[in-house]
N, C-alpha and C positions, 0 to 999 in steps of 0.2 A: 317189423316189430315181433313176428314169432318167434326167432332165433333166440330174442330173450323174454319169451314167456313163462309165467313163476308159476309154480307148484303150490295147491290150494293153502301147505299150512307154511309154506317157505318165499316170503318176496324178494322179487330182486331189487336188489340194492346198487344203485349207479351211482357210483364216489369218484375222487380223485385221489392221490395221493398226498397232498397236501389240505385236505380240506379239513378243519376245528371243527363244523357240526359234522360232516361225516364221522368224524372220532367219536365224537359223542354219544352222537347217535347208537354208532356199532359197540358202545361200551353200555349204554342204557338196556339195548337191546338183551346183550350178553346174560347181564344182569336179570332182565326179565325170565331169559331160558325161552327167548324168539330166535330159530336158527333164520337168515337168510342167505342167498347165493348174493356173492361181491362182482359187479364189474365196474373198471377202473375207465372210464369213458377218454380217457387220454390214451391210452393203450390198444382201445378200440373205436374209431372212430361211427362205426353203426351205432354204436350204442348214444356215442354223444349225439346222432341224429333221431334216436326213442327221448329223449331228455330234454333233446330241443322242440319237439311235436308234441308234448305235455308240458313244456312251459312255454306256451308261446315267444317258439325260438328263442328262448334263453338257455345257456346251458348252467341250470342249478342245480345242485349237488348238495345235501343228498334228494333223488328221485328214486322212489318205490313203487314199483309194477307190480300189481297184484293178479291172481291168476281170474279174476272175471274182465279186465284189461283197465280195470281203473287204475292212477297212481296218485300219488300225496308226496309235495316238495316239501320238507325239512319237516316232517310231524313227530311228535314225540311217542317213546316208545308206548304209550298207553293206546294212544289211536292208532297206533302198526296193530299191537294187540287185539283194539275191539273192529278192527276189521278184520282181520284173520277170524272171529270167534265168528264173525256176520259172515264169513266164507263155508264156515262146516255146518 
C-alpha cells in the first residue's frame, strides 16, 4: 500500500476507465480546485489489490487514499475537501 501513498493536500484517486462516478467525481473535484494523483486499477493490478483491502474485497471505484492511510468509496467532492482541510 505505500507505492500508493497520497500527499497530505493531494489523494489518490483509484478509477477505471469506464467508470460514471469516477467522471464525476474527477469533474466535481476539478471544479472544486481539489488536485489529486489518478490511478487506473485495470492498468495496475497493485492498486486494484489497495481498493480491494478498503472495500472489503470489492473492487469500487472511485477509492480515495488519503495521506493519514484512511480512504472513502465514492464521496462527494465536499467530504474529499473537509478531509483534506482535517489533514493540514
Amino acid at each position: 500500500m505505500t507505492a500508493y501513498q497520497a500527499e497530505p493536500d493531494r489523494p489518490t484517486m483509484f478509477t477505471t476507465t469506464w467508470c460514471g462516478y469516477c467522471a464525476r467525481l474527477k469533474g466535481q473535484l476539478q471544479r472544486a480546485g481539489i488536485a489529486w494523483t489518478e490511478v487506473d486499477i485495470e492498468a495496475h493490478p497493485d492498486a486494484a489489490e489497495v481498493v480491494a483491502s478498503v472495500n472489503r474485497g470489492n473492487l469500487t471505484v472511485p477509492t480515495l487514499l488519503f495521506s493519514d492511510g484512511s480512504a472513502m468509496t465514492n464521496p462527494s467532492a465536499s467530504q474529499v475537501g473537509l478531509k483534506l482541510a482535517e489533514l493540514h
